[in-house]
Structure formats: C-alpha cells, structure tokens
C-alpha positions in Angstrom: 0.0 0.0 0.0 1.4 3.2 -1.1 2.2 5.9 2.3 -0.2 8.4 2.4 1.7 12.1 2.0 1.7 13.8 5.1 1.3 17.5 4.2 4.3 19.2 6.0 3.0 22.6 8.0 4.4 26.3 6.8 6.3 28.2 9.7 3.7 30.8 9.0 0.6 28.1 9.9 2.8 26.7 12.8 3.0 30.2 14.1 -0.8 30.7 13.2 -1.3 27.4 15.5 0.7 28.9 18.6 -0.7 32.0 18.3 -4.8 30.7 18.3 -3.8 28.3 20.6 -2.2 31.4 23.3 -4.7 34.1 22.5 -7.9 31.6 23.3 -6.4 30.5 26.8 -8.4 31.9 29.5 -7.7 35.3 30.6 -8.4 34.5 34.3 -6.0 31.7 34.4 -4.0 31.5 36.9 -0.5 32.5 36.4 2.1 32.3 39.1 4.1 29.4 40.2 5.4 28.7 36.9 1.5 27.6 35.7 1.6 29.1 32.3 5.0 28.1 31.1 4.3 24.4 32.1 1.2 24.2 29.7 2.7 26.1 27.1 5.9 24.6 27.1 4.7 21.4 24.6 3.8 24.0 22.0 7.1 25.8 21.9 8.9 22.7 21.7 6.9 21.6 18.7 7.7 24.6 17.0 10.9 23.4 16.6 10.8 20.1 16.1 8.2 20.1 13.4 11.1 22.7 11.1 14.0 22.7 12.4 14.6 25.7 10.1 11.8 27.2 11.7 12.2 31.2 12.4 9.6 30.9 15.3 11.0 32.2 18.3 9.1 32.4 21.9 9.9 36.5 22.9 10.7 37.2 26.0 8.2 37.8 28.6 5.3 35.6 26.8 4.3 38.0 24.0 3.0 35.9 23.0 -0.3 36.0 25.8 -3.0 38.2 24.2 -2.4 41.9 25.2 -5.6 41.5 27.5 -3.6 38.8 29.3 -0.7 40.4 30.1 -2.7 43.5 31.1 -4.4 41.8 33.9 -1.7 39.7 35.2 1.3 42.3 34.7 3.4 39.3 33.8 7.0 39.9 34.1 8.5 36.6 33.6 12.0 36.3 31.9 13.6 33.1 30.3 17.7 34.0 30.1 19.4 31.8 32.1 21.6 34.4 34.7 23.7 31.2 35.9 27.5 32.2 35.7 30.3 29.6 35.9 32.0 29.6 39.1 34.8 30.6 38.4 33.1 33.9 36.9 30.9 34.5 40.1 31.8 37.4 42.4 32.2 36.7 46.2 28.6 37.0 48.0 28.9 40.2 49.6 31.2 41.9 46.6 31.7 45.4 47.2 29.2 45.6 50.4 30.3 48.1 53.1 29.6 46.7 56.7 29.7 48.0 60.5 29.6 45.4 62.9 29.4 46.2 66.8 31.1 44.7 69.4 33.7 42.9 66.4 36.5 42.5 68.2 36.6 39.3 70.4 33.8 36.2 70.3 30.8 36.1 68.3 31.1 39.8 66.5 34.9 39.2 65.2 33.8 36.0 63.9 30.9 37.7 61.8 33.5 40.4 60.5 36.0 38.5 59.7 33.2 36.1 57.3 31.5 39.2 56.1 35.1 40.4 54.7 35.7 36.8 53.6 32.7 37.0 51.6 33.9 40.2 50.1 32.8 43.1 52.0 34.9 45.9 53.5 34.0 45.6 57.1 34.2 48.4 60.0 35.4 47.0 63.2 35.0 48.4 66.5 35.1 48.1 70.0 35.2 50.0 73.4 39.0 49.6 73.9 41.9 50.6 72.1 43.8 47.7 72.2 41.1 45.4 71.2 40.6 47.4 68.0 44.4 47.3 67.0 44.4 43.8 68.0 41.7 42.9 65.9 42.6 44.7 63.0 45.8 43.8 62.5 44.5 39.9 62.6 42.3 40.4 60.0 44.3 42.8 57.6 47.1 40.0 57.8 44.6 37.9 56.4 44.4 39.7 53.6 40.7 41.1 54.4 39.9 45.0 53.9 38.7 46.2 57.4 38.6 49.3 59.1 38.8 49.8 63.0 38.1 52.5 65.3 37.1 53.0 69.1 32.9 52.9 69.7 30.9 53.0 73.1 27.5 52.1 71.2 26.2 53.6 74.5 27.6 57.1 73.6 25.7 59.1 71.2 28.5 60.9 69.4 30.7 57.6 69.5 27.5 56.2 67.3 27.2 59.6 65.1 31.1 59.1 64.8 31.1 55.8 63.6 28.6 56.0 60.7 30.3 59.1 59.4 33.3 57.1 59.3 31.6 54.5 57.6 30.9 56.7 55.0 34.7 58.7 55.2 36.4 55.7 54.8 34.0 53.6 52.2 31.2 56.0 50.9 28.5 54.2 52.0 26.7 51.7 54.3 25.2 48.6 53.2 25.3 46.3 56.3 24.9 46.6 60.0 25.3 43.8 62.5 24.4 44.6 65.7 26.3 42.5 67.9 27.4 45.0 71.0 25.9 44.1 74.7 26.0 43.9 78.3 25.1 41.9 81.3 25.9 43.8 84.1 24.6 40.9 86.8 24.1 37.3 87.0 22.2 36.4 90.2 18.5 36.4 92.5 16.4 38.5 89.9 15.4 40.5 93.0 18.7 41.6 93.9 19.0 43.6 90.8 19.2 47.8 90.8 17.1 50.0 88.9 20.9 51.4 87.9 21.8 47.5 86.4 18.1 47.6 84.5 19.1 51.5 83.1 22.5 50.0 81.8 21.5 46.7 79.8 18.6 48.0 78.3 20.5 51.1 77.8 23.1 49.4 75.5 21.3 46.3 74.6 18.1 48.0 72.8 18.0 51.5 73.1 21.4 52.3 71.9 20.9 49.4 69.3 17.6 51.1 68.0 19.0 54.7 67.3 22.9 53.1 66.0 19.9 51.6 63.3 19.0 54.8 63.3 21.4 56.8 62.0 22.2 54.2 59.4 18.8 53.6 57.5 19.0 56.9 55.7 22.3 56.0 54.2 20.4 52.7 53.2 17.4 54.3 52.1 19.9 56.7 50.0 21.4 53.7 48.2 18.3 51.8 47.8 18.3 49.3 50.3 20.3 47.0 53.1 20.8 44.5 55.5 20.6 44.8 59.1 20.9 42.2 61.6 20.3 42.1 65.6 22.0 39.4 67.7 19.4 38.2 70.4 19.8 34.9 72.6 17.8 31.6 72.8 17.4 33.6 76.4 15.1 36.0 74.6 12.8 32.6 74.3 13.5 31.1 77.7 14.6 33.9 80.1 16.1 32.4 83.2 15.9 34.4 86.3 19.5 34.7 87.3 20.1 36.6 83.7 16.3 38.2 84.2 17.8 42.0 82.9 19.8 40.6 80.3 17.1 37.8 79.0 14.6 40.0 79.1 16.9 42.2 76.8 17.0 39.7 74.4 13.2 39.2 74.3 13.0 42.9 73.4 15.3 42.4 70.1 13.2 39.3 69.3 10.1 42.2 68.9 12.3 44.9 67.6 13.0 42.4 64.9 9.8 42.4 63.9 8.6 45.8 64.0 11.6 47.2 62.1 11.6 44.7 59.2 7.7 45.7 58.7 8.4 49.8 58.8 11.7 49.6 56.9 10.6 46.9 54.1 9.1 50.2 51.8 12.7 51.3 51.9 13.7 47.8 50.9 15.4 47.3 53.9 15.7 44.0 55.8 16.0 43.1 59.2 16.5 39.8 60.8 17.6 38.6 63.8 19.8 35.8 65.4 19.1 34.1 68.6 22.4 32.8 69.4 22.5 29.4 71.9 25.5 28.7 74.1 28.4 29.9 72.7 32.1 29.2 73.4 33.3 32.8 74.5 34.5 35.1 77.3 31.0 36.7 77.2 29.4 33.0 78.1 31.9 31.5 80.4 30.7 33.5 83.5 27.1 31.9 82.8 28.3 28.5 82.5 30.1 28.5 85.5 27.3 29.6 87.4 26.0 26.5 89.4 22.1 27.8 88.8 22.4 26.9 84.7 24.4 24.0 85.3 21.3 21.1 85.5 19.5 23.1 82.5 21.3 22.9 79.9 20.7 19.2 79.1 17.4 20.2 79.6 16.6 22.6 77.1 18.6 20.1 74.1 22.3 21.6 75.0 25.1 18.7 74.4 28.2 20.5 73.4 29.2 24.3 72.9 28.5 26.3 69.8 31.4 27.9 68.0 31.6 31.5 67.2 32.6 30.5 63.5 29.1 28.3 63.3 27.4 31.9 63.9 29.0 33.6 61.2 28.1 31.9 58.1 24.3 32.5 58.5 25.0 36.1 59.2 26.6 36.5 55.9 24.0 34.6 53.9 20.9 36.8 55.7 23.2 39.9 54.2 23.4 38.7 50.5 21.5 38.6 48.1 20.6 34.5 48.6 19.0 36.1 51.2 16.8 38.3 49.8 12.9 37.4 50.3 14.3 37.0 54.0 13.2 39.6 56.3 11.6 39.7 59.8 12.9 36.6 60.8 14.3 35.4 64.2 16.7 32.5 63.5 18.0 30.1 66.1 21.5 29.3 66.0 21.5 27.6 68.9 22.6 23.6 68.1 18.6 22.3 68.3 17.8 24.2 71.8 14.1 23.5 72.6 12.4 26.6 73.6 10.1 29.5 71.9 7.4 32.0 72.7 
C-alpha cells in the first residue's frame, strides 16, 4: 500500500497554530508558580521540532499572551538563564560596606571577619583601644579589607562618629550587624538595681535602636540594606538569674519584627539571630554559674557552639541569597528547645 503524504506545515501556519492556541487561553487563568509556562511549554517545543529551520522564536516575557492577558496579570517573567560559571561568580557580599558592633573578640569578630571573607569591606569596633588594634591587625594579615576605630555604642556621638566614618572611609553603608551588649549581673532577679536595668537596656536595645537609626538613611539613600540584631535563645527562655539581660534579648526578638515591617518600603531587611551557648568570654561566666548548670541538658544543649558556626548565617541573611528573608528570628543555637 502506497504511504499516504503527510502535508508538512508552513512556519507561518505553525506560528498561526501557537498563536490561536495562546490568545484563546483563558484570561483569568492562573499565572504564578510557573502555571503558564508548564502548559505552554509542549507548544514551543513543537515549534521546533516540526522545522528545524523554523524562524519561530518564543519572545521574551510571553508576548505571545493576548495583550488582554498580560494586562491583567502584569506578567513579568524572563527566560535567560543568569547562571555564571563559578569561576566567573563574584564573592557573595562583593563590594558591600559593613559595620559590625562589638567585632573585636567572640561572636562579633567572627561575623566580621566572614562578612570580609565574603567580600565586604567591614568596620570593626570596640570599646577599647587595644582590642581594635588587635583585631585589625589579625584580620588585615589575612588579607581582608577592614577598618577599626574605638565605639561606646552607648555614647551618642561615638554612634554619630562611627557611621560618618563609615561613610569617610567607604562612601557608604550597606550592612549593620548589631552584635554590642552587656550583662551587668548574673544572680537572685530580685537583687537587681534600677541602675543594672538603666544599663542593659540602655546598651542592649536603646542604643541598638538609634545606632539603626542613623544608618537607614544612608540605606534608604542607596536603595536598600541588610541589618541584623544578635538576640539569645534567652530571649525565648529567660532564666531568672540573667532576668535584665534575658529580658533584653526578648526585646530584640520584637524589635525584629517591627523594624523589618516599617523599613521593608525602603527595601530594607532586618533579621535577627538568637544565638544558643556559645564558646566565648562573654558565656563563660554563665556556665560557671551552678544555677544553669542542670538546664542545659534540659533545654537540648550537648556541646558548645562555636563562634565561627554563627558567622556563616550572618553573611547569607546579608546577601542577596537572602533576599525574600526579612523579619525573621533564627535560632543558631545547636537544636535548643524553647520559643514564645
């Protein structure tokens, strides 16, 4: 039996074909989560393989939906891959100008030093003198580009000196880790002073609030940033022998949350880290005190956190991996049971 001829279609009737077949889809069909590329995606393929000389090409941004479509739906969908090859791909925080509080010892030093490993030119600073140098010395023999200068975040015009520095030294601010704090007393939460209450929430919130302060118009200037507050797994489960202190901590769990809603407009995130038991000079006094010494197995504690195992998720929540991140308190804190 002789084949019957099978007419081969024009590129001008296979585009006639995509085209009905796109501007008859319903208008009110649902078109996020990749919906309308899925059920499409057979008809651009078959454009192809029915000529492979075909001219047909799929525009960017569906042009192919009918006008009407892509008026109610405002789609904005691109198809060019952005992927570079690794060994084209800039450090995470290329080019990012950060200040980060209380960076010369423990937990803070280990966040500057991964934020400049990561690529951003970091401002150190600390209360003492010697710290400072210290510090920056270390981390410019590493080959990192830091900055360090004396701070009292407590003192207004040690706050107001350190932003304009910021901006001196690197023209601008993209990053602020908020790591500086107190804890004037460890004991009977009734044998505190109203003095040792002033002084911790003094330094840890109020002085935190207004160093954020000063920076969000330099943020807001450039379009957006990155701020992040270091709380405690205390701010979940205050103890009474650290009641000031703890209750501190709960405070930045809230301040999280209402800055990331009022600064998001400015495009302007804030998240927060509630740091478990970490192996420092801060911690050791805790540790040591025999009313935490039965809870820690308690509340899922088997071995001491590292102030390197901080730092990595401090540098991710300022990237751009980051991005639809904001408002969020993350535990670092080795699977310690214990929230609001």
């Amino acid at each position: 039996m002789d084949e019957i001829p099978v007419p081969t279609p024009s590129v001008e009737k296979k585009k006639e074909v995509i085209h009905t077949v796109m501007d008859d889809f319903p208008a009110d069909w649902p078109m996020q989560n990749g919906t309308v590329g899925i059920f499409f995606l057979p008809y651009f393929i078959l454009a192809d393989v029915l000529n492979s000389e075909s001219s047909f090409q799929v525009p960017s941004g569906w042009n192919n939906i009918s006008d009407q479509n892509q008026t109610d739906h405002n789609l904005d969908i691109h198809f060019e891959a952005t992927m570079k090859p690794c060994n084209e791909r800039k450090k995470p925080l290329h080019e990012k100008v950060a200040i980060v509080t209380g960076s010369t010892y423990g937990i803070g030093f280990a966040i500057a030093r991964r934020l400049a490993q990561d690529g951003a030119h970091v401002l150190l600073c600390s209360r003492k003198q010697h710290n400072v140098d210290k510090a920056a010395e270390q981390l410019k023999g590493e080959g990192l580009s830091v900055y360090a200068m004396v701070c009292h975040v407590g003192n207004k015009e040690d706050r107001e000196k350190l932003v304009a520095t910021a901006i001196e030294v690197f023209g601008k601010i993209d990053i602020l880790v908020c790591n500086a704090a107190v804890n004037p007393f460890i004991g009977p939460i009734f044998d505190t002073t109203e003095d040792m209450w002033t002084k911790v929430f003094h330094i840890n919130v109020i002085s935190t609030f207004f160093m954020i302060k000063l920076v969000v118009p330099h943020m807001q200037k450039q379009g957006g940033g990155s701020i992040i507050l270091c709380s405690s797994f205390l701010g979940y489960i205050p103890q009474p022998p650290l009641g000031p202190y703890a209750i501190t901590k709960t405070t930045l769990l809230g301040l999280t949350n209402v800055l990331a809603t009022a600064l998001r407009c400015m495009n302007i995130r804030v998240n927060g880290l509630a740091l478990g038991l970490i192996n420092t000079s801060f911690s050791k006094v805790m540790r040591k005190t025999p009313e935490f010494e039965s809870k820690w197995n308690a509340v899922g504690v088997n071995r001491l956190g590292e102030p390197e195992e901080c730092a990595g998720i401090a540098s991710f929540l300022c990237s751009d991996d980051a991005s639809y991140i904001n408002g969020e308190n993350i535990a670092v804190a080795g699977g310690m049971q214990g929230r609001l």
